[in-house]
N, C-alpha and C positions, 0 to 999 in steps of 0.2 A: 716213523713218520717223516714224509719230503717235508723240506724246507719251505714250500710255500702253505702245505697244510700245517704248517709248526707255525708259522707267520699271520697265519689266518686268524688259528683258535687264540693264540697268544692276542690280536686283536679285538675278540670276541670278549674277553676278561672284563675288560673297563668298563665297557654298554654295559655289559650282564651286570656289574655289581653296582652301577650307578640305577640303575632301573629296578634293582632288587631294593636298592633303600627307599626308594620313591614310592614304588606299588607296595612294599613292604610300611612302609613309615604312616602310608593313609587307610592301609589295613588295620594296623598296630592300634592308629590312633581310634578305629570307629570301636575295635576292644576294650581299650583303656577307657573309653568312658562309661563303660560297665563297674571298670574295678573301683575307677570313680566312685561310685554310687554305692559299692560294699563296704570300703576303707570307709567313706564317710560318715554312713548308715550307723555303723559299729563302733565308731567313735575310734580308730585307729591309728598309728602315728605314719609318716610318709614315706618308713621303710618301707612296709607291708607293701604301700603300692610300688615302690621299686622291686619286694620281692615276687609280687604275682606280676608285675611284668613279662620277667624274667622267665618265669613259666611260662609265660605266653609266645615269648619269640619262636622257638621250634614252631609252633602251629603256623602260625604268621607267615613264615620262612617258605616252606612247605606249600604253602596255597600260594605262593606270587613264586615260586621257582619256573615255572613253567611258561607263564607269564613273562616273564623277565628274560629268560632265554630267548622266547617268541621274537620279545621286542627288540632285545642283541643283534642276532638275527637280521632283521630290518634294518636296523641303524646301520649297522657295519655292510649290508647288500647296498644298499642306498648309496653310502660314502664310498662305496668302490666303485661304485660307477659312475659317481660324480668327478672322482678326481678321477678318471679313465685307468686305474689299476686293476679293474676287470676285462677292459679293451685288452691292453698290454698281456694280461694273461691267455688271452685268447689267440692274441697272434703270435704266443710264444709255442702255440700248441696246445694248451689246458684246452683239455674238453669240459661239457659243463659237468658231466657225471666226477671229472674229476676235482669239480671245484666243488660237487657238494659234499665231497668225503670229508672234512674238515668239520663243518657242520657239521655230520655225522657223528665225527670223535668226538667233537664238543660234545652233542647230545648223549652219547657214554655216557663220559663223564658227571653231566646231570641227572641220569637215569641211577649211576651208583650213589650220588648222595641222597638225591630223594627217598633211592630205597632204604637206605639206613636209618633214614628222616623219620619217614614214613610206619615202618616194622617195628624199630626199638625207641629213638629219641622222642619222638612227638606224642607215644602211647606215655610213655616215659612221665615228663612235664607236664603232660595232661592229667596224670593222676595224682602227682605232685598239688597241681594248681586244684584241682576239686578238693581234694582235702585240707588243703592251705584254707582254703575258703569256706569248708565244714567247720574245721576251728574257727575262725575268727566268729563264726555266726553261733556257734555256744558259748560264746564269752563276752558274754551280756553282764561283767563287772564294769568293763571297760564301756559300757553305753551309760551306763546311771553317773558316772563320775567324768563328770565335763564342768570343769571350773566355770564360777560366772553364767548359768545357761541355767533353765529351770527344766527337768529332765521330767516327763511322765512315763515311765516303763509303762504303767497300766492303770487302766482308767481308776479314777480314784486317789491317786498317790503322787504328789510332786516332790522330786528333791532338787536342792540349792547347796552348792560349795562354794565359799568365797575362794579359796585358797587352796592349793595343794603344794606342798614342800617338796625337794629330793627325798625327804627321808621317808616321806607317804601318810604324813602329818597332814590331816584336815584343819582347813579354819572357815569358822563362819558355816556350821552346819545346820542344814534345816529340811523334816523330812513334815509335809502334810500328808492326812489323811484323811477322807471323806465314805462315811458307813453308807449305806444306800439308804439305811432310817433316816440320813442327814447328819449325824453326828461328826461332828471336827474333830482330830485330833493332831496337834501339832509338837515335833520335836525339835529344839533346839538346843545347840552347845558353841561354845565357843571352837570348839579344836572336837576331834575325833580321829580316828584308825580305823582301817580292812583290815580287816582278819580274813583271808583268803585260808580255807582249806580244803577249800578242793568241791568235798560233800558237802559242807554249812555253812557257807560264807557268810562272816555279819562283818558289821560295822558299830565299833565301841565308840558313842558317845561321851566325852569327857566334862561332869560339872557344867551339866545343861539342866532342863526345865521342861516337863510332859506337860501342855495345855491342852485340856477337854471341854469343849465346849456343847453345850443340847441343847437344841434351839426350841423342845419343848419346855423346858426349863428354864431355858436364858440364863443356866448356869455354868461358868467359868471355873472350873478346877487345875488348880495347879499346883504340880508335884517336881520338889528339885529332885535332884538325884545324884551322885557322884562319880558315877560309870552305868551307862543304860546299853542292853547290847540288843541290837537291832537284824534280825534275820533277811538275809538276801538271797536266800534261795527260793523265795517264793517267785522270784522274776526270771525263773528258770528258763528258756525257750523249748526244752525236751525235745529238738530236733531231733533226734534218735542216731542212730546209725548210719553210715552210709552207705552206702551202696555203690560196688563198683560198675561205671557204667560201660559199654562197647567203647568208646574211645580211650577209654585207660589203660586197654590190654594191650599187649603187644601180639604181633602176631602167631608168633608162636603157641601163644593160649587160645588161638580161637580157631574154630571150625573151617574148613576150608571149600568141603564139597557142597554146593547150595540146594542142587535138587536131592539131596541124600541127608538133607539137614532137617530138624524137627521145626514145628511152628517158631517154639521159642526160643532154637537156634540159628534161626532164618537168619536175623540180622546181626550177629556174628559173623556168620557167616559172610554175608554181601558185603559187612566192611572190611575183611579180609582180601577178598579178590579187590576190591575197591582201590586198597591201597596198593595194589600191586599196578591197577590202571593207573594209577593218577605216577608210580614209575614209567610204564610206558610211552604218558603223555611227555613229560620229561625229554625223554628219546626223540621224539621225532618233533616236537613244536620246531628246535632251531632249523633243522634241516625245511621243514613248510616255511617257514616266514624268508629263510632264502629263494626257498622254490618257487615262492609269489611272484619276485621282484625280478629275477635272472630269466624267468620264465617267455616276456616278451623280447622286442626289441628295445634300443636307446632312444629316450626321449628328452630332448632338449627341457623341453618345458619341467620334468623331473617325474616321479614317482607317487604322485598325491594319489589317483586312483587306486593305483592297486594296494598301497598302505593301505585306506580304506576299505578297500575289497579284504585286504588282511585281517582287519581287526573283525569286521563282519566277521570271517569264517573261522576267526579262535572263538569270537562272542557263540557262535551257533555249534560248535563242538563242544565248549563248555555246558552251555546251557542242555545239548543231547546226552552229555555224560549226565548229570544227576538226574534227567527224564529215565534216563535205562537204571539208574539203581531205583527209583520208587518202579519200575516197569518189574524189575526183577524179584523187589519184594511183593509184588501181586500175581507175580508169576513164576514160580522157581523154575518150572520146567526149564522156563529158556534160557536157563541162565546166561549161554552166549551173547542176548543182548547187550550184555555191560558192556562188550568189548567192541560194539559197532562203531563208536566216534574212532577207536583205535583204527578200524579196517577202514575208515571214512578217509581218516588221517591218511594213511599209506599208500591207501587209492588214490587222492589227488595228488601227493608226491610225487608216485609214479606217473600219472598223468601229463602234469608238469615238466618233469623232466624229459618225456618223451615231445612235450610240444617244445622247449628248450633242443633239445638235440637236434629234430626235424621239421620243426617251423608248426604253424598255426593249420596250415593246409591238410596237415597229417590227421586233425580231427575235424576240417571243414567239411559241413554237407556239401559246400561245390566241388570237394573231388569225388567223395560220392555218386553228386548229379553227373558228373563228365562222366566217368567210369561206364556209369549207365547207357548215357548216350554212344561214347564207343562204343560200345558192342552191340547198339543196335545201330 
């Protein structure tokens, strides 16, 4: 690697990782208020949501890396031609093809993490983070036992704990019941214990008192007791099993040829080649968002158009990439579709750089119309 492409990508590092926390940090967060709402739900403590975080960063990573390259890219085209160290390079002899080699390596380089990203780590974490999340949603002990809060697992049934110890000592326990004949029955104790085993879970009331009341009768029955043991598995959720879905595989376990795939390996299949695009997108974003900006002349006034005109044309490659994956699961024959934002992508690079090397006129209809007219 020359000294001015080692000086390039070395400049390219900073944008990329400041831009990767930024698009990554407002990704991260529209995430997390998902897990919000499951740690909550489930009555959880606020490791849980640091640990499914943490499952979540690879995904995260992975969907703003391209992104973020893109926007490097920009930044650092932009600042080289403000403070004229793209001038300078020009008049030293840099040509532009050899100023987009730099860009290039970068883009390597982001094409090998992604793919690692992509294939092992992010299938990886993602199966981690669904079954992280299968547990907490069968552990519906942890929803009935919320100190201070009057909890209904299910219609009919309210409990109340004043208290809960380190040691796992209840106080202040009170479990109502309501029959659908209308019939009350209410328990209470001073103190109580979970008996967690797994299969039967109860909860042993300690030197409490059983009130039944019938509102046919308007009679109040009340029975003390010394230890009343109380079943909790009836609050069971019997979520079942789960099921491992296409984004928890890694590539290796899935299909790869799409027209040679069965119905119900179809989309296996398409997320496999998928995540091999969403590598190749990687590859060439840096090199476009330089080929944007290097592509015309210098302009005083600075680069707001063609940023603009930049972001349009990542907005509308992104948005044609997931059009060709629902296009190719309605259509396996074609499956080459998936790969058109790719050849969209390297056509206008190429494009670009040939308007950068030989000027605008090179694809103007006016040298076309002159052409014309010479020869006649």
């Amino acid at each position: 690697m020359k000294i001015v492409d080692r000086y390039i990508v070395h400049q390219l590092i900073g944008p990329f990782i400041f831009f990767l926390f930024v698009f990554g940090g407002i990704l991260w967060l529209n995430q997390a208020l998902r897990i919000v709402d499951v740690v909550i739900e489930n009555g959880q403590p606020g490791m849980v949501f640091v640990e499914l975080s943490f499952y979540l960063l690879p995904r995260v990573i992975e969907s703003v890396f391209p992104v973020a390259a893109f926007a490097a890219a920009l930044f650092l085209t932009n600042r080289l031609y403000a403070e004229s160290e793209y001038a300078a390079l020009m008049a030293a002899g840099q040509k532009p093809v050899q100023y987009a080699r730099p860009f290039f390596i970068f883009g390597i380089i982001c094409f090998i993490i992604v793919s690692f990203m992509a294939h092992f780590i992010t299938p990886t974490s993602n199966n981690a983070f669904q079954k992280r999340q299968h547990e907490i949603r069968q552990e519906y002990l942890s929803q009935l036992i919320k100190v201070g809060e009057f909890i209904t697992p299910k219609k009919g049934v309210t409990f109340y704990f004043g208290q809960m110890h380190d040691d796992g000592l209840l106080e202040d326990v009170l479990i109502r019941e309501t029959s659908v004949q209308g019939k009350q029955m209410i328990h209470t104790a001073p103190t109580g214990r979970l008996v967690d085993n797994k299969e039967a879970p109860k909860l042993i009331l300690i030197n409490g008192s059983l009130q039944q009341y019938d509102e046919g009768t308007r009679l109040l029955n009340v029975i003390q007791f010394d230890s009343f043991s109380y079943d909790l598995s009836q609050f069971s959720k019997n979520i079942g099993s789960r099921r491992i879905g296409v984004n928890d595989m890694i590539t290796l376990d899935l299909p790869w040829a799409i027209s040679e795939a069965k119905p119900a390996d179809l989309p296996y299949a398409v997320e496999a080649q998928s995540r091999f695009m969403k590598s190749l997108f990687s590859l060439f974003m840096p090199l476009l968002g330089a080929a944007i900006l290097f592509s015309g002349n210098f302009s005083r006034t600075g680069f707001y158009y063609r940023i603009v005109f930049a972001v349009i044309i990542l907005l509308g490659l992104n948005t044609m990439r997931g059009a060709a994956e629902s296009f190719v699961l309605k259509s396996p024959s074609l499956s080459l579709a998936l790969y058109m934002p790719i050849v969209l992508s390297i056509t206008i690079i190429v494009l670009l750089l040939i308007i950068t090397t030989k000027g605008w006129n090179t694809v103007g209809l006016s040298v076309l119309w002159a052409n014309r007219r010479a020869r006649v």
